[in-house]
N, C-alpha and C positions, 0 to 999 in steps of 0.2 A: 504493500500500500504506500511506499516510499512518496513523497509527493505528490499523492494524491489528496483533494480537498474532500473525494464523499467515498462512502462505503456503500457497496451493492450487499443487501441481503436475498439470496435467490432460495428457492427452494430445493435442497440436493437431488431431489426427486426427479423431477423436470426441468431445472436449472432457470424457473420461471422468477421475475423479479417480484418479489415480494413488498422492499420498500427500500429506499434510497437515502442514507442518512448522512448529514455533512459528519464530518472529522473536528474533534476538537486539534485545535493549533497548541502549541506549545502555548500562548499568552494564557488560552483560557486553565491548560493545565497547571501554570506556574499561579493563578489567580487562586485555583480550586486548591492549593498547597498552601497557600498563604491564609486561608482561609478556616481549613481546617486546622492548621498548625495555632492560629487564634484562639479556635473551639477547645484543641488540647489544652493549652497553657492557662486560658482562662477559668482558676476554678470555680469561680463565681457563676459563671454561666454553664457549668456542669447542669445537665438531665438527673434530678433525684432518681434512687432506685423506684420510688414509686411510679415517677412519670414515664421511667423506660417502660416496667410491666404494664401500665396502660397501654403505652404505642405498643407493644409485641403482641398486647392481648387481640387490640384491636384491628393489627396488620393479619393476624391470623385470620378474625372473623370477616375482614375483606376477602385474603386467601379463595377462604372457603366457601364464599360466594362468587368466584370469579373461576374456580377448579378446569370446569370444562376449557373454555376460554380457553386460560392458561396451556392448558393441555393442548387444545388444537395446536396453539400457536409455536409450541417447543416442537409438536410432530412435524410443522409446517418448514419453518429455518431449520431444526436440526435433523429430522429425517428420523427418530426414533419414532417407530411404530405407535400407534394410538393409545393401543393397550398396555403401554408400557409408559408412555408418558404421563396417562394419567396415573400411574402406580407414585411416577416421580412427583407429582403435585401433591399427594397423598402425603408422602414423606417430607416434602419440603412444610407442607402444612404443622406435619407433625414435629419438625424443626421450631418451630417458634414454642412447642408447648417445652418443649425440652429444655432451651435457653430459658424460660420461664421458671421453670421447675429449677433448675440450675442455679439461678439467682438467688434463691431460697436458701440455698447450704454455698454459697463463695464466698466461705470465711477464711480469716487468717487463723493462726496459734500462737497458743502460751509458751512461753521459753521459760526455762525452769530458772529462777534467780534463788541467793539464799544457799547455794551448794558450797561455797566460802565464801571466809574473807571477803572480798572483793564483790561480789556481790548480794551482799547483805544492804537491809532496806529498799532492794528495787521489788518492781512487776514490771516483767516483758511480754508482749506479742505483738505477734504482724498482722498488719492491713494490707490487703489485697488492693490494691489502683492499677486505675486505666493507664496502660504501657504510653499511648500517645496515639500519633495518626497511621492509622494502617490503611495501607495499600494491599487492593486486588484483585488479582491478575488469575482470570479465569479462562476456562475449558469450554466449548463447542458441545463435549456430549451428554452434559446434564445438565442446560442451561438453566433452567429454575433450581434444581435444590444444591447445585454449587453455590452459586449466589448467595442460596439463607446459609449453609452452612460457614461461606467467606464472610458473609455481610450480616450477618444477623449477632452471631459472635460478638461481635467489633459493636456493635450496637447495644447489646445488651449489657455489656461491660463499661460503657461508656467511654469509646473510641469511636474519633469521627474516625470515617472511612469512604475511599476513592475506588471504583472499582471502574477495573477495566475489562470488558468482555472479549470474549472471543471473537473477530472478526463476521466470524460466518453466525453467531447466535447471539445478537446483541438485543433481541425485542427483548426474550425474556427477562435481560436485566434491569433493562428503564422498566419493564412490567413492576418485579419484585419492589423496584429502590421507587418508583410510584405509588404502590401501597403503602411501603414504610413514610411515606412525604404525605399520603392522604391521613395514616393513622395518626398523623400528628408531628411526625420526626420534623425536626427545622431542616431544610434544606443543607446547612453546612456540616450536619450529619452524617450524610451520605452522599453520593453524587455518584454518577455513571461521567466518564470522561471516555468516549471509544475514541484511541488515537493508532495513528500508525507507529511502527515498532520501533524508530529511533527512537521516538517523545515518550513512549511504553518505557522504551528502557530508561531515559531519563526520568521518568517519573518512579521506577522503580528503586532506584538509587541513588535517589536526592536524598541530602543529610537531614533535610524537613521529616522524614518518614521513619519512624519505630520500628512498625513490622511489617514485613512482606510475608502474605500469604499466595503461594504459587502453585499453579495446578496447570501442566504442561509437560510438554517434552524435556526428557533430562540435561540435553544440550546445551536451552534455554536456561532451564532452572539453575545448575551450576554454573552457567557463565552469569546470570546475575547474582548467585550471592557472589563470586572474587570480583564484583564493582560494586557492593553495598556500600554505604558511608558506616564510619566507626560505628559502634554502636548498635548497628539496627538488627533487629533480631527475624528471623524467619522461620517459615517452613513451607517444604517442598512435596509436592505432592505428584510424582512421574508416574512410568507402567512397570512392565514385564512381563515376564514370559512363564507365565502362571503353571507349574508344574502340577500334575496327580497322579498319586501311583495309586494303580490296582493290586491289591493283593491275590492271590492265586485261588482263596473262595472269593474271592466280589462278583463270579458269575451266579452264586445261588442268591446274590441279592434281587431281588423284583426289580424290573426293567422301569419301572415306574419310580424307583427310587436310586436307578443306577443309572440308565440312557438317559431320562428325560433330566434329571438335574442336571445330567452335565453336558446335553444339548442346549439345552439354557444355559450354563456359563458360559456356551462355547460360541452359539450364535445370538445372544442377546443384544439387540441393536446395532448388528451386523457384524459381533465382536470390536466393538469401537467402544470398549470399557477397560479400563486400566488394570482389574486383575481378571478379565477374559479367562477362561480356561485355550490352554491354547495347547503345552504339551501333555501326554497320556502315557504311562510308564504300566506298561501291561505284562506279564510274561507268557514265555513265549506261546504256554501251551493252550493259552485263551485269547492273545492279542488281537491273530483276523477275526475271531469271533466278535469278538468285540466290538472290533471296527466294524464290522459287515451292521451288524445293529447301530451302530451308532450313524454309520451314512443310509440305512433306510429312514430312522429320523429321521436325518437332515434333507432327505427329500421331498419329506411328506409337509414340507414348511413351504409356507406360502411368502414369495418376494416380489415387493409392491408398494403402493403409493403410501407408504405411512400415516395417511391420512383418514383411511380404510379399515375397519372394524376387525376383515378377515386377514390382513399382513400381520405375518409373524420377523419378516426382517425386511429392513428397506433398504436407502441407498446408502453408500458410502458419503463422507460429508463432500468430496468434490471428486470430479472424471480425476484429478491426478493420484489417487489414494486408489481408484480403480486400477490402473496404470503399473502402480508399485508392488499391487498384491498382485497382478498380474505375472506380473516379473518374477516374485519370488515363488510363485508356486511352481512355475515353468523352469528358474534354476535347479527345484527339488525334485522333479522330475525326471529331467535330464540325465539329472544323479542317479535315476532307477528307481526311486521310489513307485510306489502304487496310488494311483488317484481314484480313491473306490465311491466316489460322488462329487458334483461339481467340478471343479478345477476349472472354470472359465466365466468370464464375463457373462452377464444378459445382457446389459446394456452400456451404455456410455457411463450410466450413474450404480450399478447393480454388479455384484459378485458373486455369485450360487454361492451359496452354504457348501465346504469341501469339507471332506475327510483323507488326509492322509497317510497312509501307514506304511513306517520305516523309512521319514527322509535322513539323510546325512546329520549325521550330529555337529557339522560345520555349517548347513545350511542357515540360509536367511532365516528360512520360518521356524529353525531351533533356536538361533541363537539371538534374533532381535523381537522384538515387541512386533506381533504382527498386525496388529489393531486393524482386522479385518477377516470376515466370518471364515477360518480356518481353522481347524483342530488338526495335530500332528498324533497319531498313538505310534507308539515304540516298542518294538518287543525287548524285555530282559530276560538275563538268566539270574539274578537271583537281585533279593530286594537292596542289596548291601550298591548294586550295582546299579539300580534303578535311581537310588538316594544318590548315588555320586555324579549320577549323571543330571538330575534333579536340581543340584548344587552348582552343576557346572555352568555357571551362567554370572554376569557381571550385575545383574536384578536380581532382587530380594524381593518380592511382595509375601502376598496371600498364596499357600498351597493348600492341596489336601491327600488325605487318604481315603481309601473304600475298603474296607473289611469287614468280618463280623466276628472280630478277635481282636478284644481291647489290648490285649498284649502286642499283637502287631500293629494295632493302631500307636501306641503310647512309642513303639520302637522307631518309627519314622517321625510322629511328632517329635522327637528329641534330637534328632539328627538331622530334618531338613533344615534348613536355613531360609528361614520365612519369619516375618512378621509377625503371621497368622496362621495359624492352620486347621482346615477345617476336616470333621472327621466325617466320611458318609453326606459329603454334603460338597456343591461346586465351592470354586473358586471364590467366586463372586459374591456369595452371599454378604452380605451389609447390613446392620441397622443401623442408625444414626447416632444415636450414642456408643456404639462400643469404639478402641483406642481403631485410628486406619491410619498407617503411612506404614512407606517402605523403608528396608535396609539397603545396601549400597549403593548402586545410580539410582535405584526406585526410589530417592525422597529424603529427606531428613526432617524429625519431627514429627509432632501424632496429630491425626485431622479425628476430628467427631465433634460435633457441637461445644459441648461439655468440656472437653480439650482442649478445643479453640482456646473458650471461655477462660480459661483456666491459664491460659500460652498469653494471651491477649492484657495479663496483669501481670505488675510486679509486686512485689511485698515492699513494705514499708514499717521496720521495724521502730517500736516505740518502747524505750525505757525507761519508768517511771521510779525515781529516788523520791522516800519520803520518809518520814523520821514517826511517824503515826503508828 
């Protein structure tokens, strides 16, 4: 978007223009900085806790009158399916009860005084205060409940905050940071600034700015924290290459609780979710089996206008992410892998749902984020070798296991090197409060509301001498 004055939002679907939005300039973003930096420093004009839990009460009770809407409009710019969008409006909803709730236990603690000498006659503890002005810098494929989870935080803690959306899904954030401004927020609360990526990055790492909340590519994300100004604190929020291992009973589990979960984390919004299931660590004497069920799934899946009741995955966010996955499946094949469903474009905007079995452990689609609806299964010879290969990866997220032997479950949760690991259960699963970010390129730092909330304050210790 380098010099350009507007931003196109089209539909990934049809590539039809949806709406045309100028570009904030560097003046307005250095304006919106000086601004909030005002709102921080001024305590006086602090939002009581009381007045925040109004405004979240009542951005919620907008929310939840506007749900559908909302939903069309995220399937429409970001191309997630209907059914899936509205799940996301659901949970964004339920993001403001949660910062609500939250608010209610963000206390400091007692320090223990009186243990000697030296501190006899005091009482200690800390106050939790708002960090200052945070910046953030959001993601394309959950434009609504990125937003509450970036913006809502920062708000309920009482941090003004700037947020920058993603190019391609910017309605939903003036949507969100408009209800926050209807329920009452003062405008220098919050603010939508869509800028192009120099002014992004300058606005990411101007000394005016606290904390940076990042949700993006790992590239991105570590080249902005080594330009942060002193001081400012962050977290990083990338992908990876979401590994699962099957254990060698996981075929007597019900295909209802083994295929279909983890054809949902595999093709869920066309696998354009950050921990995607993407590799499958099978052995060897069930693997094709495996796969063979897992790509009649995935053709039994309907791909289509996201807008559509009956689409279970839609389009890529643009033809060039077509393009890529394109490439990399066609690398892995080359290699001699087996492509036992999809493996090619439908359309200019569209990727059939693939299943792979046994590409190269060098390949693209092992070894990078493939943020596009592809599942890789892999045959092993024993689990020790599944987990090493599981590991072998410069991303950290969310893994899992399938078995029905808590002892083999407990022996891979100990040894993968994951964040999170889920047992009997995808990749992907999330709720909004438990701890979310990755280990090595995958992120630094924990995202979940509560977390935010919790990231978004520092302590303020008080020691009180008195001779009483």
């Amino acid at each position: 978007m380098a010099g350009e004055t507007t931003n196109r939002v089209s539909e990934p679907w049809d590539l039809s223009l949806i709406r045309e939005l100028p570009l904030d300039n560097w003046q307005a973003v250095d304006k919106a900085l000086d601004s909030a930096r005002r709102a921080a420093d001024n305590y006086d004009s602090r939002l009581s806790v009381e007045e925040r839990l109004g405004i979240l009460r009542q951005a919620r009770d907008i929310m939840s009158g506007r749900a559908e809407e909302l939903a069309i409009q995220a399937a429409r710019e970001g191309g997630k399916p209907l059914v899936d969008s509205r799940v996301e409006v659901t949970r964004a909803i339920n993001g403001f009860d949660i910062a609500i709730n939250t608010l209610g236990s963000l206390t400091g603690e007692t320090i223990p005084m009186e243990l000697n000498p030296a501190s006899m006659g005091r009482t200690a503890w800390t106050l939790p205060e708002p960090i200052g002005v945070v910046v953030a810098i959001s993601a394309f494929n959950h434009p609504v409940n990125l937003i509450v989870h970036q913006a809502v935080p920062a708000v309920a803690v009482g941090c003004p905050v700037i947020v920058k959306p993603a190019d391609g899904t910017p309605l939903s954030a003036y949507s969100v940071v408009e209800i926050l401004h209807e329920a009452g927020l003062p405008p220098e609360w919050c603010r939508v600034q869509l800028t192009d990526i120099p002014d992004a990055q300058k606005l990411a790492t101007d000394p005016r700015v606290d904390y940076l909340s990042f949700i993006g590519s790992h590239r991105v994300g570590w080249m902005l924290r080594s330009k942060l100004a002193p001081g400012t604190r962050l977290a990083l929020e990338h992908g990876g290459t979401a590994p699962v291992i099957l254990s060698d009973d996981a075929m007597q589990i019900p295909g209802e609780r083994l295929i279909a979960p983890l054809a949902k984390g595999a093709f869920y919004h066309s696998g354009q979710v950050c921990v995607s299931v993407q590799r499958i660590y099978a052995p060897q004497k069930i693997a094709a089996d495996f796969a063979e069920q897992l790509a009649d799934h995935a053709q039994g899946l309907t791909v289509g206008d996201p807008t559509l009741e009956q689409t279970d995955c839609g389009p890529l966010i643009r033809p060039g992410e077509v393009d890529r996955v394109e490439q990399w499946v066609g690398e892995a094949v080359r290699a001699g892998d087996s492509v036992l469903c999809g493996g090619e474009r439908i359309s200019d905007t569209c990727y059939a749902p693939t299943v792979l079995l046994d590409p190269p452990d060098d390949a693209l689609v092992t070894r990078e984020e493939i943020f596009g609806p592809v599942a890789c299964v892999y045959s092993y010879d024993s689990v020790d070798n599944a987990i090493a290969r599981a590991n072998d990866s410069p991303y950290a997220f969310q893994a899992s296991v399938f078995t029905k032997d808590i002892d083999r479950a407990m022996y891979c949760v100990k040894r993968l090197n994951a964040s999170a690991v889920m047992v009997n259960d995808h990749t992907a699963f999330r709720v909004d409060w438990m701890p979310f970010g990755g280990r090595r390129i995958s992120g630094l730092g924990v995202g979940g509301i509560n977390y935010a909330m919790r990231d978004m304050c520092q302590d303020k210790l008080v020691v009180v001498k008195s001779e009483g």
